[in-house]
matplotlib code that plots the C-alpha trace (Angstrom):
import matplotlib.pyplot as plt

x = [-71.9, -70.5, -67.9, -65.6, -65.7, -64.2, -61.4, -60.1, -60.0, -58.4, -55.5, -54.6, -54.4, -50.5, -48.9, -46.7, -49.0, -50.6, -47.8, -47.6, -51.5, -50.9, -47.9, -49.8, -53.3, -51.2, -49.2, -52.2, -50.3, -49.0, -46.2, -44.0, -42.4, -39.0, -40.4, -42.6, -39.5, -37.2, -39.8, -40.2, -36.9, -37.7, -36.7, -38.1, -39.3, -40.9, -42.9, -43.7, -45.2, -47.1, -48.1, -49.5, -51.3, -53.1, -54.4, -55.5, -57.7, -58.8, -57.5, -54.9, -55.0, -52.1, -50.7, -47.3, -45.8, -42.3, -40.9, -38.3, -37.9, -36.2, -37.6, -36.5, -34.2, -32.2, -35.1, -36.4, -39.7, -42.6, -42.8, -45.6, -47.4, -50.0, -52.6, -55.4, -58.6, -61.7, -63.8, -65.1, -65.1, -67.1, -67.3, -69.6, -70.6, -73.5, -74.5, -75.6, -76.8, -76.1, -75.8, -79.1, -80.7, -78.1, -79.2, -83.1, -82.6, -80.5, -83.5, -86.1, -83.8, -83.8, -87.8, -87.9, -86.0, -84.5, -80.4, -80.4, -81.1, -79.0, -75.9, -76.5, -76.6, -73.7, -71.8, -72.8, -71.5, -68.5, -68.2, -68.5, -66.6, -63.2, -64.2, -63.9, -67.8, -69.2, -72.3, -74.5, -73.3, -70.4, -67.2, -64.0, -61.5, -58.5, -55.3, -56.5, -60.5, -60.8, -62.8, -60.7, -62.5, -61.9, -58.3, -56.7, -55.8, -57.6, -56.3, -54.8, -56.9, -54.5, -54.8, -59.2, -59.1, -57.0, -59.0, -62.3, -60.7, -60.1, -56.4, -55.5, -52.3, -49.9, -49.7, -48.7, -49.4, -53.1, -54.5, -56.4, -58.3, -57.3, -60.3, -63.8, -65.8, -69.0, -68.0, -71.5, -73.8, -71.6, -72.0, -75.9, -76.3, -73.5, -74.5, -76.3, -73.8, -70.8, -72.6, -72.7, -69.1, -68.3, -70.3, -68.7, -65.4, -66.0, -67.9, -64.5, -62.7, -65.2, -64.8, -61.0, -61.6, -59.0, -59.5, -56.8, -57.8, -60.9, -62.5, -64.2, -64.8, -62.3, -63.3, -60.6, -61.5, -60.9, -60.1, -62.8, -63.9, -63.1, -59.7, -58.3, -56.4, -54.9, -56.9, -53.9, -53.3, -55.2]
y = [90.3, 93.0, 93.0, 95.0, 92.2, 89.7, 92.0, 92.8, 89.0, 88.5, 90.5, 87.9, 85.4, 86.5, 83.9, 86.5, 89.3, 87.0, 86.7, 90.0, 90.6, 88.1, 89.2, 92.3, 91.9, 89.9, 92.7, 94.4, 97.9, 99.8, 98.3, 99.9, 98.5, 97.3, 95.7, 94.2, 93.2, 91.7, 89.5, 87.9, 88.3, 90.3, 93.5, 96.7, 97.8, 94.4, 94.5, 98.2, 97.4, 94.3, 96.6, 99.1, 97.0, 95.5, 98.8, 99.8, 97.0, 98.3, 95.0, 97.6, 100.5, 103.4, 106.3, 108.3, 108.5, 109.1, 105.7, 107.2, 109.9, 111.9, 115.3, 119.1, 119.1, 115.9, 113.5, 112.5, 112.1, 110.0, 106.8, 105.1, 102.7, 100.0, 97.9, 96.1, 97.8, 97.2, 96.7, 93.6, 91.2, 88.5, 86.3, 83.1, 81.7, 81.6, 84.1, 83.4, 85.8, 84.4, 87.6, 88.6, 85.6, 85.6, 88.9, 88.8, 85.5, 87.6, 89.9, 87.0, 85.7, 89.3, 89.8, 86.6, 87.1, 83.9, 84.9, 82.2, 79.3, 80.7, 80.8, 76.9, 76.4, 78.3, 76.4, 73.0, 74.2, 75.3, 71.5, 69.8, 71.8, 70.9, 67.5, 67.5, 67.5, 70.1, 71.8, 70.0, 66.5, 65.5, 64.5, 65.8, 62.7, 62.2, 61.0, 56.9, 57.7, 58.0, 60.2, 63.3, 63.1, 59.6, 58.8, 62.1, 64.2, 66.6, 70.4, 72.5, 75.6, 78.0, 76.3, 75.8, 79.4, 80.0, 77.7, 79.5, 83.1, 84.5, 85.1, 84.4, 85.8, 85.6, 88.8, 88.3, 84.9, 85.4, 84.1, 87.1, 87.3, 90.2, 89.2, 88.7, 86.5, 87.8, 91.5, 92.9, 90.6, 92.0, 95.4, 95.6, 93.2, 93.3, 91.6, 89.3, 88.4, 88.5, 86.4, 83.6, 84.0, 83.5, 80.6, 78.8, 79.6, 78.3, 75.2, 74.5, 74.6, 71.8, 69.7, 69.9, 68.8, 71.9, 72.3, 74.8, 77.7, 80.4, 82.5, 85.8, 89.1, 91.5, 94.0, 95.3, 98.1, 96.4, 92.9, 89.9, 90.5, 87.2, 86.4, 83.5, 83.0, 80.5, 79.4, 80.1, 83.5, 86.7]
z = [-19.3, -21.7, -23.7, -21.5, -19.3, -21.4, -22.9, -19.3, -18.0, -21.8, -20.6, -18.6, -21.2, -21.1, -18.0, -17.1, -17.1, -14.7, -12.2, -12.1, -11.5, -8.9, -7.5, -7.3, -5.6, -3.3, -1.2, -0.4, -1.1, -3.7, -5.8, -7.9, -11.3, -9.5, -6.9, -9.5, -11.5, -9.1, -7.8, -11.0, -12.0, -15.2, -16.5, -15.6, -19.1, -19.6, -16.2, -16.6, -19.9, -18.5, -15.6, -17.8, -19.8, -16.8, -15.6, -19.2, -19.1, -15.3, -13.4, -11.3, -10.4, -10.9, -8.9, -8.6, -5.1, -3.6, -2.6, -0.3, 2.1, 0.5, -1.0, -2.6, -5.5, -6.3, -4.8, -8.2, -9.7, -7.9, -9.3, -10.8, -8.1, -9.2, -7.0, -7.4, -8.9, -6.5, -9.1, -9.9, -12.9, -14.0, -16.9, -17.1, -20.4, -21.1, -18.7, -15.3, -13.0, -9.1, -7.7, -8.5, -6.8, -3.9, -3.0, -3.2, -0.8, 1.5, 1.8, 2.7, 5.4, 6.9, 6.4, 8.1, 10.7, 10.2, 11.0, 13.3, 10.9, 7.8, 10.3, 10.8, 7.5, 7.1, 9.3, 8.1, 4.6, 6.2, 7.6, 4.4, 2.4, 5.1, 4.6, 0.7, 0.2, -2.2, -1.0, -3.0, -1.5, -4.2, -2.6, -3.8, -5.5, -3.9, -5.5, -5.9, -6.3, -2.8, -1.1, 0.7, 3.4, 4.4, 3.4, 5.5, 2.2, 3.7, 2.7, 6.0, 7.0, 4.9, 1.2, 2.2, 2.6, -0.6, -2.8, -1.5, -2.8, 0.7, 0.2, 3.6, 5.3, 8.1, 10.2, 14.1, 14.7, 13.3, 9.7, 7.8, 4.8, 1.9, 0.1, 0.5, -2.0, -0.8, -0.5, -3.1, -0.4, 3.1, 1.0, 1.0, 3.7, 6.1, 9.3, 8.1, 5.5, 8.1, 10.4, 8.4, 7.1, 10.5, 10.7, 7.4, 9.1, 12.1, 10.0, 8.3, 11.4, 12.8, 9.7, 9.7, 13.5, 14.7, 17.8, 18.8, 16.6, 16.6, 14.1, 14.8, 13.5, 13.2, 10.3, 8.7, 5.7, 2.6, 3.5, 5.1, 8.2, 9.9, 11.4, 12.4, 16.1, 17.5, 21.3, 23.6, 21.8, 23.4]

ax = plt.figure().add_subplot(projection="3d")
ax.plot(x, y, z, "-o")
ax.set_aspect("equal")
plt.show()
């Protein structure tokens, strides 16, 4: 971990500049600094400055485009557009190195041919992470230091997928994913790495016991590559 890395997450030390990076990475598109502003009800300059700041540090990404139709003489200048950067950034102190290890065991399960078996795992970690068990076998503490999995606290499928850093969405009926939190893994090894996303989906919707909605692969560029349907829905 350089230095780099912890200056950029620093810029977000700033709540607002947060909201903003938030409010951001959230559309999935190009923003510009009014929609930015009347979001979080704050003045142009202020968010254009916070903006700026935030791709300076390379968390967003800039551009100039026309946000109307209009164009010739009397259409104005493009404006300046931000979203979020595609890099990544990671801080852990001390160091840690997961990635590394994540992807040389990715590569054994592929010399062993052993898909089948890291899909049921998959999905059994899918299953206790919708009951409120961590992979390693803690349970999660529910208000009254009770487990969530036995006194119904349990989270819906929308605020699992949130807390897991899939950024899930509404769009015609169906729940997508903006994000992927194994996107370097489904990079280097992507059916292997999408088949067992699927099966942690498909885990969580066992543990939540919802029987009335599917997960499957619909790749998308950009976003996860598992959607979300409900069963009656084609």
């Amino acid at each position: 971990m350089g230095s780099d890395e912890l200056d950029a997450v620093g810029v977000l030390n700033d709540p607002l500049r947060r909201e903003l990076y938030r409010f951001v990475a959230t559309r999935g598109r190009e923003v510009g600094r009014n929609e930015a502003a009347e979001a979080l009800g704050i003045q142009r300059t202020l968010a254009a400055f916070h903006l700026d700041k935030l791709a300076d540090a390379g968390l967003l990404e800039a551009d100039f485009r026309r946000l109307t139709e209009r164009t010739g003489p009397g259409s104005g200048r493009p404006a300046k557009v931000y979203r979020r950067a595609r890099g990544e950034r990671l801080v852990s102190l001390p160091p840690r190195d997961y990635r590394t290890l994540a992807l040389v065991l990715a590569e054994v399960v592929d010399l062993l041919g052993a898909d089948d078996q890291a899909e049921a795992v998959a999905r059994r970690a899918g299953e206790r992470l919708a009951r409120g068990a961590s992979p390693e076998g803690g349970g999660a503490v529910a208000e009254g230091g009770g487990d969530a999995a036995d006194d119904g606290a349990r989270p819906g499928l929308a605020a699992l997928l949130e807390d897991r850093g899939y950024e899930p969405y509404e769009e015609e009926g169906r729940i997508r994913l903006r994000n992927c939190p194994f996107h370097v893994l489904a990079e280097r090894h992507p059916l292997l790495v999408c088949s067992m996303n699927l099966a942690l989906c498909q885990g969580v919707l066992a543990g939540l016991a919802d029987t009335e909605t599917s997960a499957e692969l619909d790749p998308r560029p950009g976003e996860c590559c598992v959607v979300f349907s409900k069963n009656n829905e084609s």
